[in-house]
C-alpha positions in Angstrom: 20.4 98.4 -48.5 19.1 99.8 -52.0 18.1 103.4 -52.0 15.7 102.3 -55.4 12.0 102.7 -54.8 10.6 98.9 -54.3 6.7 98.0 -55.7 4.7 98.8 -53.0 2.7 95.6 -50.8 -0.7 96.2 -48.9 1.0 96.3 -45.7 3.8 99.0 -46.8 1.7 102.6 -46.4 0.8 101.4 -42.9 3.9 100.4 -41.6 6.0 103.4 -43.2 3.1 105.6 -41.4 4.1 104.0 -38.1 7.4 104.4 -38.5 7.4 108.1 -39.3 5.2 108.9 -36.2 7.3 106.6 -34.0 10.1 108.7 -35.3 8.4 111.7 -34.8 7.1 111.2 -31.2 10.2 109.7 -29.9 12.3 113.0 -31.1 10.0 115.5 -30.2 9.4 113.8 -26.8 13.1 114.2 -26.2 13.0 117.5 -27.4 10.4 118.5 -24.6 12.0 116.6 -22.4 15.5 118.5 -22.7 13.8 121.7 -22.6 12.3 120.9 -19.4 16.0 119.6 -18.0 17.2 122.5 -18.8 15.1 125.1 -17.2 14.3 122.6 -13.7 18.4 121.8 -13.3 19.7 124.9 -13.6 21.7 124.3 -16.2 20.2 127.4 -18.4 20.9 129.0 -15.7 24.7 127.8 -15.4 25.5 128.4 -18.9 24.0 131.8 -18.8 25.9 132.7 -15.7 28.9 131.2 -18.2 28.4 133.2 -20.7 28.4 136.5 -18.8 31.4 135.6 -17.1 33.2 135.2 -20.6 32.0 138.4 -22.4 30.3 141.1 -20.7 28.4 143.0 -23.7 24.8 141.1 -23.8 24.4 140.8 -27.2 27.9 138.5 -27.0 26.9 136.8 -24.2 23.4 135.3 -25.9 25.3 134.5 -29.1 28.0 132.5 -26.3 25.2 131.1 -24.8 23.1 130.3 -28.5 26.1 128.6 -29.7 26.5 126.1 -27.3 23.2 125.0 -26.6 22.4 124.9 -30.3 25.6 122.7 -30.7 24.5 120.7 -28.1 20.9 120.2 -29.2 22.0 119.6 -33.2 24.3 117.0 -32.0 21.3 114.8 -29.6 19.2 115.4 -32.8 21.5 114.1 -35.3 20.5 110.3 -34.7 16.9 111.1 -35.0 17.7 112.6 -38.5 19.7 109.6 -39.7 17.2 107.3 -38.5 14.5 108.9 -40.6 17.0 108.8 -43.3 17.0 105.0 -42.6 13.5 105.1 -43.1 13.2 106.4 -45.9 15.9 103.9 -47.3 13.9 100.9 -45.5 10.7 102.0 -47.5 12.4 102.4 -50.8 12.0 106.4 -50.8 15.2 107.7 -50.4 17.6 108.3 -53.8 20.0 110.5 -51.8 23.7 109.6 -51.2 25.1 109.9 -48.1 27.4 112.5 -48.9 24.7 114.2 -50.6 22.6 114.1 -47.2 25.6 115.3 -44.9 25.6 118.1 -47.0 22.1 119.2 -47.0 22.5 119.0 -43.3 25.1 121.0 -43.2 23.8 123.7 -45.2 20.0 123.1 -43.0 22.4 124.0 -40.0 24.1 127.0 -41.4 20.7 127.9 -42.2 19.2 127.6 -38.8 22.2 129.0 -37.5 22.2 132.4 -39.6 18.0 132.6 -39.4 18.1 131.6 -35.2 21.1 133.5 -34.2 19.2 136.8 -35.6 15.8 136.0 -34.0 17.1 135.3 -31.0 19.2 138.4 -31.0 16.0 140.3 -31.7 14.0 139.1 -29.4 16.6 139.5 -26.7 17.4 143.1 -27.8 13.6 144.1 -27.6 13.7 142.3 -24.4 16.2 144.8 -23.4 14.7 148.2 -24.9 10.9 147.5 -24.5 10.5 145.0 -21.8 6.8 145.6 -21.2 5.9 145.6 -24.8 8.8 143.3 -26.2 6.0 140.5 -27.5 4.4 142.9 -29.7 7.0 144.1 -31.7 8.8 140.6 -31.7 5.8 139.2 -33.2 5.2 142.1 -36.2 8.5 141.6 -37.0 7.9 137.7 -37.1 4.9 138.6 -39.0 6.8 140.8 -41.7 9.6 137.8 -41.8 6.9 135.0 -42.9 6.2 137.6 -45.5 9.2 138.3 -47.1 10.3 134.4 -46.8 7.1 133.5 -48.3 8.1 135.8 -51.2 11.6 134.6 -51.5 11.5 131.2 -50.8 10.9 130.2 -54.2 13.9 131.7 -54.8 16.4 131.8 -52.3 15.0 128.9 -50.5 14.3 125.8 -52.3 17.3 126.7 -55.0 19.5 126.0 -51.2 18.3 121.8 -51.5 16.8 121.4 -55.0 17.4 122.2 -58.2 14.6 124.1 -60.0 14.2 124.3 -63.7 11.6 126.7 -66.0 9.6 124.8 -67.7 9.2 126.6 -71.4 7.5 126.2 -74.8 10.5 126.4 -76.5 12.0 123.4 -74.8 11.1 120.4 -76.7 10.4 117.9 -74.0 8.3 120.8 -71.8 6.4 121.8 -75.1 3.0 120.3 -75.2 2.7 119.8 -71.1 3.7 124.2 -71.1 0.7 124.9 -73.6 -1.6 122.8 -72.2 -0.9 124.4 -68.9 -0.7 128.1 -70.1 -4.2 127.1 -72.0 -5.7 126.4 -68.9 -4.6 129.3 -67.3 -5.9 131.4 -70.3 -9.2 129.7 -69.2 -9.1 130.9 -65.8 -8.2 134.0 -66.9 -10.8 134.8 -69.1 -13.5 133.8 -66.7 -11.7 135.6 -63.4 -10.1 138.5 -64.6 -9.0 138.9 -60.9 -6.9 135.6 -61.0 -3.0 136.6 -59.7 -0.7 136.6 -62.2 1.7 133.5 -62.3 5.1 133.7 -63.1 6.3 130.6 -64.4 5.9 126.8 -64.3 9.2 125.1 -62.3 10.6 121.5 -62.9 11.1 120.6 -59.3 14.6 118.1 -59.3 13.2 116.2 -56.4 14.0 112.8 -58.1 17.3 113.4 -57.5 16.9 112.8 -53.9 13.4 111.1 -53.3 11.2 108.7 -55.3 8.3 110.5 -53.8 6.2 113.0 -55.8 4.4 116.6 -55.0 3.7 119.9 -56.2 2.9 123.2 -54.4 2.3 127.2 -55.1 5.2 129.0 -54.1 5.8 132.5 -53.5 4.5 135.9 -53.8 4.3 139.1 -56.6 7.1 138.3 -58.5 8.0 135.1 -57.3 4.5 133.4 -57.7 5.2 130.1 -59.5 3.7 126.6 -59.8 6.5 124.3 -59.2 5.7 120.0 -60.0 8.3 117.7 -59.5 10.1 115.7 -62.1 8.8 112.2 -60.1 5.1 113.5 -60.6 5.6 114.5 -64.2 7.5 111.2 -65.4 4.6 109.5 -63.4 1.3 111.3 -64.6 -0.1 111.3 -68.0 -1.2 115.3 -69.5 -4.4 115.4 -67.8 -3.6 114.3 -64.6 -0.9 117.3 -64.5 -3.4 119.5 -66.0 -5.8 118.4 -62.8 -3.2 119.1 -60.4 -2.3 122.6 -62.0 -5.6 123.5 -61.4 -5.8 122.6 -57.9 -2.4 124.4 -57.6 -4.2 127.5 -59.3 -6.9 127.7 -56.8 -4.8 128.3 -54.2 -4.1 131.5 -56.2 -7.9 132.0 -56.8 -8.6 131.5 -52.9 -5.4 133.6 -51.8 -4.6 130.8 -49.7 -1.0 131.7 -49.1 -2.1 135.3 -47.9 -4.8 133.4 -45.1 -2.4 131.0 -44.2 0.5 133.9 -43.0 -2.8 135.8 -41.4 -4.0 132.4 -40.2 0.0 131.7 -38.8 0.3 135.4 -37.8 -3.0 135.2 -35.2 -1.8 132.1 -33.6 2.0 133.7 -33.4 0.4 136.8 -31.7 -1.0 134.8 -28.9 2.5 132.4 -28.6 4.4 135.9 -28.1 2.3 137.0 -25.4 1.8 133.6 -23.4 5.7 133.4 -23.5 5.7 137.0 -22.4 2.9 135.9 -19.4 4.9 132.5 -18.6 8.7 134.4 -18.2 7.1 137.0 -15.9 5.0 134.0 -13.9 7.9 131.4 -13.9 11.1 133.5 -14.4 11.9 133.9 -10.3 11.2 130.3 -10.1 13.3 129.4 -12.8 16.4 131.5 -11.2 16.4 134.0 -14.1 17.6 137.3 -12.9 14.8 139.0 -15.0 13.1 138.9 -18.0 15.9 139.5 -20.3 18.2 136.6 -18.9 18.5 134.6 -21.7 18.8 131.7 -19.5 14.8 131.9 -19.9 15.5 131.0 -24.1 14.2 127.5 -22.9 11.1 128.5 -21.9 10.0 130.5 -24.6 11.1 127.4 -26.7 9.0 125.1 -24.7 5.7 127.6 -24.9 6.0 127.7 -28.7 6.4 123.8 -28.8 3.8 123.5 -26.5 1.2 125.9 -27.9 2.1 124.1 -31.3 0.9 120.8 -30.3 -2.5 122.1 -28.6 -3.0 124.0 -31.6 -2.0 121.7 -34.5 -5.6 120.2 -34.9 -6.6 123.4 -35.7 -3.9 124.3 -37.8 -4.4 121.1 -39.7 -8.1 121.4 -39.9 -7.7 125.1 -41.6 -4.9 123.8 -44.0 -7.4 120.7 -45.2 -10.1 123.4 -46.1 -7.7 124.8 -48.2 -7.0 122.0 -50.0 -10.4 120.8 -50.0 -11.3 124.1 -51.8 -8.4 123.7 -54.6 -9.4 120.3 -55.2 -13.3 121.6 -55.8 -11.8 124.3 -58.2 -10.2 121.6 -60.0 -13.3 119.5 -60.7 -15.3 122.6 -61.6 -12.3 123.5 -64.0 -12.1 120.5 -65.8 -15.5 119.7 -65.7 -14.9 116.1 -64.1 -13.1 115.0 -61.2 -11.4 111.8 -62.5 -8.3 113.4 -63.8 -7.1 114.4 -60.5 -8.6 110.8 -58.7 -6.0 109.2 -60.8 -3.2 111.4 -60.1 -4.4 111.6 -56.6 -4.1 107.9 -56.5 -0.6 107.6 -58.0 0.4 110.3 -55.7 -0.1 107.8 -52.7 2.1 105.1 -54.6 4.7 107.1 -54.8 4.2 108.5 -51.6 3.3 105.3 -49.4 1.0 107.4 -48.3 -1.6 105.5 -46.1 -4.7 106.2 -48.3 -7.7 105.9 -45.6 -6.0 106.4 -42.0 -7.5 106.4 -38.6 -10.2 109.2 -38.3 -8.7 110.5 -35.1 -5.0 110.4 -36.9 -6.5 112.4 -40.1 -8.1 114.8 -37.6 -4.9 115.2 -35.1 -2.2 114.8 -37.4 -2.6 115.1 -41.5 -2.6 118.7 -43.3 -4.5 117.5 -46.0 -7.3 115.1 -46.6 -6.3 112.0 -46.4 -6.7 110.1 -50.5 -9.1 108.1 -49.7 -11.3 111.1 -48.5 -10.1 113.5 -50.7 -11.1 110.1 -53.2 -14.8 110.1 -52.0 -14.6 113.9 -52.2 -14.2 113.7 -56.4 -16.9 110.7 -56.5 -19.4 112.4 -55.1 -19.0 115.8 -56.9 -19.0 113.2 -60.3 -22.5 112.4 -58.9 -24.0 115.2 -58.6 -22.8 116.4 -61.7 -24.4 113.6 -63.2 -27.8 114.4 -61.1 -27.6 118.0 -62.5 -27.2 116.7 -66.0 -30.0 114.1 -65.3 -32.9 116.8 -63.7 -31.7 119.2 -67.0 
């Protein structure tokens, strides 16, 4: 099947959206369903009571332990992931060899491995040394880690999958997209004096492995950067870029990335002191010899998951007003909102995304305004612009 992005029909942002939730409810289902297997069997339990009886020290016996069930649980996930891959190919999105893909699995599981395997040690060793206060320091330090990979990512990161190029001035084919983006930054500038400094403008190599398109504000201090991807600047003519530069700068206007880690780090707080609550309530029932049993690692998986899916509505809802805000900033910017219409609207070709989706799907389930309201959004600040200009 060709991995080359195929004109898009009527039908094809509808179906590729029910295909990715399909996807996604069938894998996390299982997901939530293993968790549960695991903690109502006895078999946590088992492979815990394995793991002591292979290494005594406890900090080896919840690496024993980590290992196998994250073996266990990469391997019953692998289908899901190549199935999505085959969606992606189905849909005409995916560029990305298959050699190319095993790899980026393989370094997503390294990854996971290096990132989990210290959390969990963490968490279990302040389960250990502070078992009445564990959650609290578990979640400041998860609080200071969404920090620091908010400030590294850009750079540590994305450079992992994708390669990321500086856009400059004195490259001839960046040249006249560079000024007219630094020119509108020297606009913001002059009128907020207070707007964060940005360091740099990235080419984002996502054509390499998707025919889909995006851009995003990345990191912190040093490492705050605009990065756009080569699919959205082969796609989008100088002022539609422009457009979604400025929406890109007002998430640096708003602060957005500093509310979203305190908007992240009030929701974690609660999640590390229900899963403290539901170890102490269910533990004994569960057969864990106390609180520190890592044989309980299930549960506090499953309260996480759990308290992730009551709250994603919310989550959602505050990520939308952020975006809803950027795109204001970029009408008021440009003085007209028909710049970033159009690229909005070639975003969603690209994308296949599903430009006006059920309202109780948009609510549930989508981060950002769906096109077609984000659509009506521009259209209606055009007209009241144009009632301004009218009365004046």
């Amino acid at each position: 099947m060709s991995d080359t992005h195929s004109s898009e029909t009527p039908s094809q942002p509808k179906a590729y959206a029910r295909a990715r939730l399909r996807l996604s409810l069938l894998s996390g289902a299982m997901d939530l369903a293993i968790l549960v297997l695991l903690l109502t069997s006895g078999a946590s339990v088992a492979l815990a009571r394995w793991s002591r009886a292979i290494w005594r020290p406890w900090p080896l016996q919840t690496l024993l332990y980590l290992l196998v069930l994250g073996a266990a649980m990469t391997l019953l996930g692998l289908p899901w992931d190549w199935l999505k891959r085959r969606v992606e190919i189905r849909f005409g999105l995916n560029r990305q060899g298959l050699g190319s893909w095993w790899g980026d699995q393989a370094k997503g599981l390294a990854l996971s491995a290096v990132l989990m395997g210290a959390a969990v040690e963490l968490v279990y060793w302040l389960l250990h040394a502070s078992p009445g206060h564990w959650w609290l320091w578990a979640w400041a330090a998860f609080a200071l880690f969404m920090v620091v990979m908010a400030q590294l990512g850009p750079v540590v990161l994305l450079p992992i999958f994708f390669k990321m190029r500086p856009m400059t001035e004195e490259n001839e084919r960046d040249a006249a997209v560079v000024r007219r983006l630094l020119a509108a930054y020297a606009r913001q500038k002059e009128s907020n004096p207070k707007l964060p400094r940005l360091h740099g403008i990235f080419e984002w190599k996502l054509g390499e492995k998707s025919a889909k398109a995006n851009a995003a504000l990345t990191g912190l201090g040093q490492t705050r950067r605009v990065i756009i991807s080569d699919t959205l600047l082969e796609a989008s003519t100088p002022e539609e870029i422009e457009a979604v530069f400025l929406h890109e700068l007002g998430h640096h206007v708003h602060a957005d990335i500093w509310q979203g880690l305190a908007f992240q780090s009030g929701l974690s707080l609660f999640g590390f002191w229900l899963a403290a609550t539901a170890l102490t309530a269910l533990g004994p029932r569960l057969g864990l010899s106390g609180i520190a049993d890592i044989a309980g690692l299930p549960l506090l998986a499953l309260v996480f998951s759990l308290l992730g899916l009551v709250l994603l509505p919310a989550a959602n809802g505050f990520t939308r007003r952020m975006e809803r805000r950027a795109d204001d900033y970029s009408f008021a910017a440009l003085g007209t909102a028909e710049p970033l219409i159009a690229g909005l609207e070639k975003l969603a070709e690209k994308n296949l995304a599903e430009r006006e989706p059920a309202r109780w799907k948009e609510f549930l389930l989508y981060s950002h305004p769906s096109i077609a309201t984000r659509v009506r959004r521009g259209r209606e600040w055009e007209r009241r612009q144009s009632g301004a200009v009218s009365v004046g």
